[in-house]
C-alpha positions in Angstrom: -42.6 19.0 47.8 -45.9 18.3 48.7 -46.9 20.8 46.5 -45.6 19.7 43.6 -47.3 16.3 44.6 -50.9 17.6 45.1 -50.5 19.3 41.8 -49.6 16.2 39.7 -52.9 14.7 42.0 -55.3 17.5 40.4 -53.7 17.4 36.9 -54.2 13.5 36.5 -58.1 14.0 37.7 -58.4 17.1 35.4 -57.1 14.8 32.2 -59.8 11.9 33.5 -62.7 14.3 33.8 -61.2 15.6 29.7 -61.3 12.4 28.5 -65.0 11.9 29.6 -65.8 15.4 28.4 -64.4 14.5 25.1 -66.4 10.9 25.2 -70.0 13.1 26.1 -69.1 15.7 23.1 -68.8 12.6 20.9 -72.2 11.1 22.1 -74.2 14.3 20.9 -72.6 14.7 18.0 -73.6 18.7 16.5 -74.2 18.4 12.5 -77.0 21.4 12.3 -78.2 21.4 8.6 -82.4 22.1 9.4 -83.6 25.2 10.4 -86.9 25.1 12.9 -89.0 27.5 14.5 -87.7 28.4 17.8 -89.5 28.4 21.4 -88.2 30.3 23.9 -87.4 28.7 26.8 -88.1 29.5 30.2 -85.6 31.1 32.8 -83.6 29.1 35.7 -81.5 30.2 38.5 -79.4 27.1 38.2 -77.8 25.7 34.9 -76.9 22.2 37.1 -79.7 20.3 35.4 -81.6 21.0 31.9 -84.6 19.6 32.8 -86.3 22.7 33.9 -85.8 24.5 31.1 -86.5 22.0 27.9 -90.0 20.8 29.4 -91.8 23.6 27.6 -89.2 23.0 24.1 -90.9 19.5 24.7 -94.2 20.3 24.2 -93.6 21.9 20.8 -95.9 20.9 18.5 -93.9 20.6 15.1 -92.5 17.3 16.1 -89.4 14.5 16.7 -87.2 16.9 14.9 -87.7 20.4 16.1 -87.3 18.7 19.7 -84.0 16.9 18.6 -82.8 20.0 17.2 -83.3 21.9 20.3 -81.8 19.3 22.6 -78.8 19.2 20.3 -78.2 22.5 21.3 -79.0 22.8 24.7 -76.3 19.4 25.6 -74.0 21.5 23.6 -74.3 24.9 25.6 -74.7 23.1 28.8 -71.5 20.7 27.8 -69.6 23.4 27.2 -70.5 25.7 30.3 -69.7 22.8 32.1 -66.3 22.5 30.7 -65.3 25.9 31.4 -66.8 26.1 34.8 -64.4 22.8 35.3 -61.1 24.6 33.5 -61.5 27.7 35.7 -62.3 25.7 38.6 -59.1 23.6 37.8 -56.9 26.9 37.0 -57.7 28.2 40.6 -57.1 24.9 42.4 -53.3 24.4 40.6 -52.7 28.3 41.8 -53.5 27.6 45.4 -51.8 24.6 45.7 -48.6 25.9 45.0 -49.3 29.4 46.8 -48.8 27.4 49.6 -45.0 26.1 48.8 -42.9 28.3 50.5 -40.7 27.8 47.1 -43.3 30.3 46.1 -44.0 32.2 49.1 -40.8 33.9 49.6 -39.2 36.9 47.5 -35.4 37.1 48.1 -34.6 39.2 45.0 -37.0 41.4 45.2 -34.2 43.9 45.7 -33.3 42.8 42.0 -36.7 43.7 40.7 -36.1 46.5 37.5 -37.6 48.2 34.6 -34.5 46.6 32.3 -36.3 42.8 32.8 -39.9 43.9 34.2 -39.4 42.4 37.5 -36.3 39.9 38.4 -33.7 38.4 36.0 -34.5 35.0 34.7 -31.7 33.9 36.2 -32.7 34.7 39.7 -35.0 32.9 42.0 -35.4 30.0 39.4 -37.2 27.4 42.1 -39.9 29.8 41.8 -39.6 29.7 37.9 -39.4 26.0 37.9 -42.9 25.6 39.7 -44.3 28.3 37.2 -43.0 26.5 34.1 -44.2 22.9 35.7 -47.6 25.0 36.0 -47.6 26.0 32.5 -46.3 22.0 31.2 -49.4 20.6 33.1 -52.1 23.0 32.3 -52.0 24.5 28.6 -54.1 26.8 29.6 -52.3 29.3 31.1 -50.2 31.4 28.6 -48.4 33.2 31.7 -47.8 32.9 35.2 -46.7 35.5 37.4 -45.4 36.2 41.1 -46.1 40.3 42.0 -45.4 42.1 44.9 -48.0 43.8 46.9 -48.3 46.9 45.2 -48.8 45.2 42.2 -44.8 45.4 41.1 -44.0 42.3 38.7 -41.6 39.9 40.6 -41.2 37.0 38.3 -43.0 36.0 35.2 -42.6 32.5 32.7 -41.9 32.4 30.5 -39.1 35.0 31.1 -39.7 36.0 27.4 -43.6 37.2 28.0 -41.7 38.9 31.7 -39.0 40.7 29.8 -41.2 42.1 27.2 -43.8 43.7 29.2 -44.7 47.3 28.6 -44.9 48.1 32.4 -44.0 47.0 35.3 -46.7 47.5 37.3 -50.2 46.5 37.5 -52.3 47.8 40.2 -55.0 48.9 37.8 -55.6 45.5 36.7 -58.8 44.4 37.3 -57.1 41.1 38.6 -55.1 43.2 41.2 -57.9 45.4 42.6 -60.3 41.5 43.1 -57.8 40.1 45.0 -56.5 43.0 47.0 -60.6 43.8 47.8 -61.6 39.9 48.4 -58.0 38.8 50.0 -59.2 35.3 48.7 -58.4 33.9 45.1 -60.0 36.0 42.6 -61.1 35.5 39.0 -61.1 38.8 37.1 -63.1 40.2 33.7 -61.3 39.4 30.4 -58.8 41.7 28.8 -56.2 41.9 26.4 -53.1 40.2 27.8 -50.1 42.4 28.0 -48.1 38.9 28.1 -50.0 36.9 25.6 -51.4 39.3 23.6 -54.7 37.9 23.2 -58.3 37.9 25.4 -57.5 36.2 29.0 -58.8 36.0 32.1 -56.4 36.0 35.1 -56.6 34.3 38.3 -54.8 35.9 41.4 -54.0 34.4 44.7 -53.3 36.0 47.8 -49.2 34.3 48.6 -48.3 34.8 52.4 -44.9 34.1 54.1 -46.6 31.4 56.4 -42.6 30.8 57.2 -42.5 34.3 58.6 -45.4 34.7 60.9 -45.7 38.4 62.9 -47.6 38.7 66.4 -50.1 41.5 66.2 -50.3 44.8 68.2 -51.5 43.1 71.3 -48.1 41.8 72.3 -48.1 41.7 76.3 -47.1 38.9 77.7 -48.4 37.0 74.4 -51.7 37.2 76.1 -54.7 37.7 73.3 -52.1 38.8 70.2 -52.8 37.7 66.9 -50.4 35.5 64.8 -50.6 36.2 61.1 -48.6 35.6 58.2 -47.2 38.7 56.1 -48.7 39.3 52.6 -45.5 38.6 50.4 -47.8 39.4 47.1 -49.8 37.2 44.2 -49.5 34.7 42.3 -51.3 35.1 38.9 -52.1 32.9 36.3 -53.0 34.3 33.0 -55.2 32.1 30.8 -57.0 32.1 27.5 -58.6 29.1 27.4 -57.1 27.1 24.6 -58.2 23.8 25.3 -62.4 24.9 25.0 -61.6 26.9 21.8 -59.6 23.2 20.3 -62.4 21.4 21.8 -64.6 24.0 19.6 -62.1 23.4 16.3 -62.9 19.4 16.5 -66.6 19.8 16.5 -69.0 19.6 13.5 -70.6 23.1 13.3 -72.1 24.2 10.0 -71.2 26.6 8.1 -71.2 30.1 10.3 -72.4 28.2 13.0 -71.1 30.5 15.8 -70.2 30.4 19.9 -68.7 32.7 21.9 -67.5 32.7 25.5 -68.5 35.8 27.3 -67.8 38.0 30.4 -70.5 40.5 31.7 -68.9 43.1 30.0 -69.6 41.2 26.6 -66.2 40.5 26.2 -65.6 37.3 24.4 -62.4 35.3 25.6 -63.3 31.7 23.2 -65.0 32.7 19.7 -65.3 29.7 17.0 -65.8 32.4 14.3 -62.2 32.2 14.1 -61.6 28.5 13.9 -63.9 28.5 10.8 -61.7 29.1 7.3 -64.7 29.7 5.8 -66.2 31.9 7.5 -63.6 34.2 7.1 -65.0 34.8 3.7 -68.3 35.4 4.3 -70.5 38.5 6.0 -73.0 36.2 7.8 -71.8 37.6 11.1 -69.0 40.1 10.9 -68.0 41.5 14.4 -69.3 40.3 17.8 -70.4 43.9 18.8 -73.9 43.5 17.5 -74.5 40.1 19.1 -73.6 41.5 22.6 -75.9 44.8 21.5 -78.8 42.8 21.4 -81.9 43.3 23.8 -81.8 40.3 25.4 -78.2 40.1 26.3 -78.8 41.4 30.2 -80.7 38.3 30.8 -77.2 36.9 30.9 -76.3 39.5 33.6 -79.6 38.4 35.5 -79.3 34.8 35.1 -81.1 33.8 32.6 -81.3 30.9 29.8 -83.1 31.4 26.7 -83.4 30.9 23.0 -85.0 33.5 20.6 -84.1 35.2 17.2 -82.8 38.3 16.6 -81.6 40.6 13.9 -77.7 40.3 13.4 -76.0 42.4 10.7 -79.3 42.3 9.4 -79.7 38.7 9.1 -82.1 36.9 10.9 -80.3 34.4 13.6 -81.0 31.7 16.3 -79.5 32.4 19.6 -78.9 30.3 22.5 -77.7 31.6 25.6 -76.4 30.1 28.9 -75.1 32.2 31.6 -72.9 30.6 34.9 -71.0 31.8 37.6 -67.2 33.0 37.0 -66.5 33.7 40.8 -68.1 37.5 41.4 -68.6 37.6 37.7 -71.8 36.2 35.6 -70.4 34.9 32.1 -72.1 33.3 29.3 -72.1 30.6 26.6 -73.4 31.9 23.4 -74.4 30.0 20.1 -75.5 31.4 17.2 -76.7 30.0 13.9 -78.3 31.9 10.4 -82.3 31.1 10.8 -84.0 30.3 7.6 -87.7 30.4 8.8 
């Protein structure tokens, strides 16, 4: 299927363009153990170069270190935005791709769909499965891919397991479902707790029409000005959490409660390295992201804006850096956070 064949094309770039991610995280190492004075930096529309922004960190006075410091942290949070900009970017590409298989764009059990398996029975349909689970095999981050119907019914799901155990089976008030239906174009939605996964995603939705079963519009005489389009058959929706930027975030050096988060612009977080820390399990350095995202200068996210300052966290005094980018029609944001000691 040519499908299948421009998928294996995007997942052998995607692991090249890893592997030299990987290779630039290993050139700026991050080993914070010195604490500087901070200097804010200036706002920018357009996180594609860094130059803009680290000219006035440049000019600080206190020297060779404060500036490495600062540019230690700025390749990190602009690595990183990068990265998930790419994984996203990635995601959406494999989903359209195979929207376009008519494997995928037809729905011959749909009379089979029930409340007793949340949609079809895994043995049913199980070309359509077979291009989900070769989704999943390529591209560990998706937890869950779907196939609904129109009104948001659940046709298919892999693995079956995270189908059949589904507490619904519809989800028309899914943020996913009401982007794509509004945009009729691929849609990246808000993060939420997974009913599949059962952790923070973000799901991807594209539009899936039977190209195979084309309609003529109203204007029908003598096939003179009618339309042809394609019936919607429904979406295809990939759930995912983003486990390969929260290993990446495992393998790196942070100090001790050294802290970033991935954020929507709700202030959800879907990646948080608080976690991946055993240590800082045990401490109360920073104990819940609520009064991160509470602080004063988190809208400059929403407005597009890159900055370092320090604020008051759990009533300890903490650098933040902050990187917003482009999620589709959402803003999210890289976050790092570190205890100051100046």
């Amino acid at each position: 299927m040519q499908g299948a064949r421009d998928l294996n094309k995007v997942v052998k770039s995607r692991h090249i363009a890893g592997i030299v991610i990987i290779i630039c995280i290993l050139v700026f190492p991050i080993a914070i153990t010195e604490k500087v004075t901070v200097y804010a930096l200036p706002p920018r529309s357009d996180h594609s170069s860094s130059s803009s922004f680290t000219a006035g960190m440049m000019q600080a006075p206190q020297g060779q270190m404060q500036q490495q410091f600062l540019q230690s942290k700025i390749n990190m949070v602009k690595l990183l935005t990068d990265m998930v900009e790419n994984r996203l970017h990635q995601a959406s590409v494999l989903l359209e791709i195979t929207s376009v298989d008519p494997v995928v764009q037809k729905t011959r059990f749909a009379y089979s769909i029930s409340k007793v398996y949340m949609g079809i029975p895994g043995n049913l349909d199980l070309q359509k499965r077979k291009i989900a689970q070769d989704i999943l095999s390529k591209d560990r981050d998706f937890g869950s891919v779907y196939f609904t119907m129109p009104n948001g019914n659940i046709y298919i799901g892999e693995p079956f397991s995270n189908q059949k155990q589904l507490p619904r089976l519809n989800y028309a008030d899914r943020d996913w479902y009401k982007g794509v239906t509004a945009l009729n174009n691929t849609y990246i939605s808000s993060v939420f707790v997974s009913a599949s996964i059962h952790a923070p995603a973000t799901a991807i939705a594209v539009p899936v029409y039977n190209t195979g079963a084309a309609i003529r519009g109203s204007n029908n005489n003598n096939n003179t000005g009618s339309a042809i389009k394609s019936p919607l058959s429904g979406y295809w929706v990939g759930v995912l959490d983003l486990r390969s930027i929260d290993e990446i975030l495992k393998k790196l050096n942070f100090a001790q409660n050294d802290r970033i988060l991935v954020v929507d612009d709700n202030g959800t977080a879907i990646v948080d390295s608080y976690g991946n820390n055993i240590q800082n399990k045990n401490t109360t350095t920073i104990t819940a992201i609520k009064p991160l995202l509470q602080m004063k200068e988190f809208k400059n996210i929403l407005n597009g804006n890159v900055a370092s300052r320090t604020e008051i966290i759990n009533g300890i005094k903490t650098f933040v850096m902050y990187e917003p980018f482009k999620v589709g029609t959402h803003r999210w944001g890289i976050i790092l956070t570190e205890p100051a000691s100046y």
